[in-house]
PDB file as gemmi writes it, atoms N, CA and C in Angstrom:
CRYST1    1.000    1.000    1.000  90.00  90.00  90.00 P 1                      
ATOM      1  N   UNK A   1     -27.901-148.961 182.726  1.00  0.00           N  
ATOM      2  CA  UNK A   1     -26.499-148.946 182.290  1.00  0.00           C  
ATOM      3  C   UNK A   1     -25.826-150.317 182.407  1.00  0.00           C  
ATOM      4  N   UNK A   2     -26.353-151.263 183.461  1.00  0.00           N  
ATOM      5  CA  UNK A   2     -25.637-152.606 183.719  1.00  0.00           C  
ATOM      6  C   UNK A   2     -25.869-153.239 182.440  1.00  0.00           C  
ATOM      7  N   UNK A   3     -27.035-153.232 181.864  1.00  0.00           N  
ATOM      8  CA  UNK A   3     -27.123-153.690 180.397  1.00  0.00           C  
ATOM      9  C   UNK A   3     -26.147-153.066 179.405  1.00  0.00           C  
ATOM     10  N   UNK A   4     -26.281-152.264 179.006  1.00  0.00           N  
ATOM     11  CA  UNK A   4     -24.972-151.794 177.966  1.00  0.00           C  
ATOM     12  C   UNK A   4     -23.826-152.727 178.098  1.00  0.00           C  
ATOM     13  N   UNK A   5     -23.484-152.585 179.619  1.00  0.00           N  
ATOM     14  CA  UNK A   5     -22.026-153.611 179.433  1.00  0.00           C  
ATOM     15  C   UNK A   5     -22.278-154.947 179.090  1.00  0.00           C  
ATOM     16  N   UNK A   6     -23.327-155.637 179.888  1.00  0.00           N  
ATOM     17  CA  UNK A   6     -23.740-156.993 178.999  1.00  0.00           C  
ATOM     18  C   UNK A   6     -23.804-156.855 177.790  1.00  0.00           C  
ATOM     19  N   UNK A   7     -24.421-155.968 177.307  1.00  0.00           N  
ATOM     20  CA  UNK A   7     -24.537-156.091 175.722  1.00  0.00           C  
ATOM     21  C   UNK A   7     -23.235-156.132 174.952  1.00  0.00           C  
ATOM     22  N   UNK A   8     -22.311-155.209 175.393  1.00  0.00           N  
ATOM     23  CA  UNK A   8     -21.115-155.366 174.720  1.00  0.00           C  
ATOM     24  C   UNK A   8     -20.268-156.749 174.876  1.00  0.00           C  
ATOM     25  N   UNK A   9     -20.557-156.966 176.248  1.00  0.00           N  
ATOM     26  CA  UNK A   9     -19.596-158.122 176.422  1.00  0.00           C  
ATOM     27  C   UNK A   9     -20.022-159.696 175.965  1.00  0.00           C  
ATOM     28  N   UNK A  10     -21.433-159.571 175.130  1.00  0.00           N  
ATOM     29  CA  UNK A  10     -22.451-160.762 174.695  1.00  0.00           C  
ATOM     30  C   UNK A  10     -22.284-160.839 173.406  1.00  0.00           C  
ATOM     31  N   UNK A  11     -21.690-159.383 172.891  1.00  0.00           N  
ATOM     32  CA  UNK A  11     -21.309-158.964 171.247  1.00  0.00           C  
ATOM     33  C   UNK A  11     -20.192-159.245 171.206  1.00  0.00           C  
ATOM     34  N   UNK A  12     -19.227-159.365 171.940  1.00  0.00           N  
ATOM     35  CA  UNK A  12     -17.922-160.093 171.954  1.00  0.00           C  
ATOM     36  C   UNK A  12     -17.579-160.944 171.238  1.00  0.00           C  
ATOM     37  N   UNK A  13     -18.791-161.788 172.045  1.00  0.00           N  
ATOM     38  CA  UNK A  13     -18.370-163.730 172.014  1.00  0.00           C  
ATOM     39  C   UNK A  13     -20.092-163.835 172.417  1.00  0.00           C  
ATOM     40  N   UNK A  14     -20.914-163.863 171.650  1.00  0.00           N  
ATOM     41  CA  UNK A  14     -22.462-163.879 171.556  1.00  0.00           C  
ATOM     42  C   UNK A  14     -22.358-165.431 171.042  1.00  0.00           C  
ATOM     43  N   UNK A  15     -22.876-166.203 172.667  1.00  0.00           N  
ATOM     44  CA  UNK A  15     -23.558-167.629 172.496  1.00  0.00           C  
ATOM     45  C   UNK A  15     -24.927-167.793 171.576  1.00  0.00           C  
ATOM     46  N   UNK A  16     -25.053-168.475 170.668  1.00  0.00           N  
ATOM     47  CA  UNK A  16     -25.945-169.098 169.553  1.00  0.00           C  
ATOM     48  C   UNK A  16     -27.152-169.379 170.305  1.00  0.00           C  
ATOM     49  N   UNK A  17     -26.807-170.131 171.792  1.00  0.00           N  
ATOM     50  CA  UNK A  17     -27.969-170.475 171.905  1.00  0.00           C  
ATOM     51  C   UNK A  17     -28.488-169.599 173.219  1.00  0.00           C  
ATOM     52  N   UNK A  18     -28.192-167.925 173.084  1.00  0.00           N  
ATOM     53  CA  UNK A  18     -28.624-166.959 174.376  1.00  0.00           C  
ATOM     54  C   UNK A  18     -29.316-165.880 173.414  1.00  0.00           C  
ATOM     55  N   UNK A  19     -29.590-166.415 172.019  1.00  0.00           N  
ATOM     56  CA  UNK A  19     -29.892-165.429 170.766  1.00  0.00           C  
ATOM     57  C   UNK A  19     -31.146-164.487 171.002  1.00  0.00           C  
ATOM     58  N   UNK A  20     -32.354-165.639 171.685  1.00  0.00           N  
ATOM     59  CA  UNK A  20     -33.933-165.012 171.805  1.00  0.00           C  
ATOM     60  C   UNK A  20     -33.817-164.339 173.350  1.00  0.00           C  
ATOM     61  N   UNK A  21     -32.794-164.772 174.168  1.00  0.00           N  
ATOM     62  CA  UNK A  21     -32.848-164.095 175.364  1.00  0.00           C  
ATOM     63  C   UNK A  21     -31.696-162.662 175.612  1.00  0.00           C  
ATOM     64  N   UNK A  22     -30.909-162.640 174.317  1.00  0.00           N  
ATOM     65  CA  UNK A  22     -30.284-161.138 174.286  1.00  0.00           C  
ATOM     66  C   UNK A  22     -31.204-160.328 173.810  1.00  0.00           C  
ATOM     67  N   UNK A  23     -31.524-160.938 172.413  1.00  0.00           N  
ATOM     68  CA  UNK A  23     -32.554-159.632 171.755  1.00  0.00           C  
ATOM     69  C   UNK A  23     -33.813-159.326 172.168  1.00  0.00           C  
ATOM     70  N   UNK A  24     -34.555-159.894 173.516  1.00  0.00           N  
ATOM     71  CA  UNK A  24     -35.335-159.421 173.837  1.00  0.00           C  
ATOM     72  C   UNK A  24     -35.047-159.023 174.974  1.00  0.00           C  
ATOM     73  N   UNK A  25     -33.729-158.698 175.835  1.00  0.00           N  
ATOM     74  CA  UNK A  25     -32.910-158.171 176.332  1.00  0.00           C  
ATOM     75  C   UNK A  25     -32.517-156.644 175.921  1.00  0.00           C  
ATOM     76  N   UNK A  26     -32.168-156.205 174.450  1.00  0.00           N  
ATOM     77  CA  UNK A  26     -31.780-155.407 173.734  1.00  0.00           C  
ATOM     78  C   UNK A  26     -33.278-154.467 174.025  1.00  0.00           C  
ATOM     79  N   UNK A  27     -34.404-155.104 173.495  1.00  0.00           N  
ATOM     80  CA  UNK A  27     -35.157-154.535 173.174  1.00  0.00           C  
ATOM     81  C   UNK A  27     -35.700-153.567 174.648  1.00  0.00           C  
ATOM     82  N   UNK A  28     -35.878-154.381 175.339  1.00  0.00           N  
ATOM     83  CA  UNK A  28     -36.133-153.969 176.511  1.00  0.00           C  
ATOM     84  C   UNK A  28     -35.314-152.417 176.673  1.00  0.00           C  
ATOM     85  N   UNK A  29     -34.548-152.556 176.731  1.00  0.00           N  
ATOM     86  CA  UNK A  29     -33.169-151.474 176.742  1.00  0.00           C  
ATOM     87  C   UNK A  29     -33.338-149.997 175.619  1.00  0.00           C  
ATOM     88  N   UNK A  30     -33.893-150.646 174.630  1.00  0.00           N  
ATOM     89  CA  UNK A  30     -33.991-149.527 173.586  1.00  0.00           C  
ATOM     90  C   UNK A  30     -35.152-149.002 173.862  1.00  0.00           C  
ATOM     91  N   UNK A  31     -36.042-149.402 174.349  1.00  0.00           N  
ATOM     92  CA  UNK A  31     -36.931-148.568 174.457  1.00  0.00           C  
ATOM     93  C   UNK A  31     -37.017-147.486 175.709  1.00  0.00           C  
ATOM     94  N   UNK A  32     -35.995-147.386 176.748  1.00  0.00           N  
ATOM     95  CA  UNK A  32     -35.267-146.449 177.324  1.00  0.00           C  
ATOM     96  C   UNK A  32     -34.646-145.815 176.543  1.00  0.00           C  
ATOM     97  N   UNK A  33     -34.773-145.573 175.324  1.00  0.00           N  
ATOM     98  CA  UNK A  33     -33.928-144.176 174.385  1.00  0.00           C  
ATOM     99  C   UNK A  33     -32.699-144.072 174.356  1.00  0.00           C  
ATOM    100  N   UNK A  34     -32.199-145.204 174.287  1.00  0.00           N  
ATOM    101  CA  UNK A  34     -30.653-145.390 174.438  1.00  0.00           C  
ATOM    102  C   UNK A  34     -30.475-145.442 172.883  1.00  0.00           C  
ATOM    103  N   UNK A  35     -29.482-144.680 172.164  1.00  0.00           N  
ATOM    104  CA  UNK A  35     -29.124-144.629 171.019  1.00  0.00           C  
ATOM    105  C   UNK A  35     -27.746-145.580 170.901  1.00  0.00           C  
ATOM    106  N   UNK A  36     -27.513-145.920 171.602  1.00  0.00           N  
ATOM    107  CA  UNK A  36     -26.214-146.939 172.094  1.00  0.00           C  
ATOM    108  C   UNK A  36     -27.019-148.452 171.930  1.00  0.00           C  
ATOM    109  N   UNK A  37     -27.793-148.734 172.380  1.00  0.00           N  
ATOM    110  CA  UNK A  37     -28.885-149.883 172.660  1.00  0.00           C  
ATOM    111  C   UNK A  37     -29.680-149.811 171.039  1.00  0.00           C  
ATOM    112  N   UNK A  38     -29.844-149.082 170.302  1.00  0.00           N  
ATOM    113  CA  UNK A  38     -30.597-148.840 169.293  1.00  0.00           C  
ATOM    114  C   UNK A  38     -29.726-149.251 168.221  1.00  0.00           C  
ATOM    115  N   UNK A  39     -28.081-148.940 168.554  1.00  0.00           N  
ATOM    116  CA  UNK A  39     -27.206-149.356 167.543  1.00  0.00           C  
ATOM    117  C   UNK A  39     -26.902-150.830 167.553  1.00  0.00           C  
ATOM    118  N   UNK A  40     -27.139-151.049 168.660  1.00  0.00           N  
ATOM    119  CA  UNK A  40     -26.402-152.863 168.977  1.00  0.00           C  
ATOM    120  C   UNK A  40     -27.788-153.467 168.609  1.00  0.00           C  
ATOM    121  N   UNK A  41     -28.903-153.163 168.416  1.00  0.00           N  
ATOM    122  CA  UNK A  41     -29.905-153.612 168.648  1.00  0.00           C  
ATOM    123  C   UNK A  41     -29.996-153.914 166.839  1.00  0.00           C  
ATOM    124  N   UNK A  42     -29.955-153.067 165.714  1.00  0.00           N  
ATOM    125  CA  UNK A  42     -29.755-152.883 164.534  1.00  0.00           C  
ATOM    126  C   UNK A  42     -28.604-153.753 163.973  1.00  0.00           C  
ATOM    127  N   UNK A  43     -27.658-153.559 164.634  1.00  0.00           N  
ATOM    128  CA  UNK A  43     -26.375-154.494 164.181  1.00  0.00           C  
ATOM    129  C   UNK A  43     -26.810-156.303 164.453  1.00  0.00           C  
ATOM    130  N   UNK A  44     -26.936-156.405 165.704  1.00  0.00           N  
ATOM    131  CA  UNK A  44     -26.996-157.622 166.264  1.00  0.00           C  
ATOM    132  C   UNK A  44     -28.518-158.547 165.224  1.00  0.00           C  
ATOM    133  N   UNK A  45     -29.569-157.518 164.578  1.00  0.00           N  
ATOM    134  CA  UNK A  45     -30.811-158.047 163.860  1.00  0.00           C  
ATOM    135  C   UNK A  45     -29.968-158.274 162.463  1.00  0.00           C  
ATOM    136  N   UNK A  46     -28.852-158.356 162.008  1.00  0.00           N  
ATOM    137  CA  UNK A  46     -27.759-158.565 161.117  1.00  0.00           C  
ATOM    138  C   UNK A  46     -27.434-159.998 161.534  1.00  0.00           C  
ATOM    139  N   UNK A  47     -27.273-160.314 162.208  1.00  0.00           N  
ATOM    140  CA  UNK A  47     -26.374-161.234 162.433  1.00  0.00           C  
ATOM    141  C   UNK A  47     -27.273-162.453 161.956  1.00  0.00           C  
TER     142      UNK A  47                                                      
END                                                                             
């Protein structure tokens, strides 16, 4: 759960250069079955 809030608060104001160390951050996270983590994870591969 401590991740979720990082994640939101990285989607805020998401530093350019923390890019390869969120999304393999994210990933980590989604694969705990978080459908919350699965959405930021989809959005954020947008960016």
């Amino acid at each position: 759960m401590p991740r979720l809030v990082l994640s939101r608060r990285q989607l805020g104001n998401w530093p350019p250069y923390a890019t390869t160390t969120y999304r393999a951050s994210v990933t980590v996270t989604a694969k705990s079955n978080n459908p919350i983590d699965e959405v930021i994870e989809g959005i954020y591969q947008l960016l």
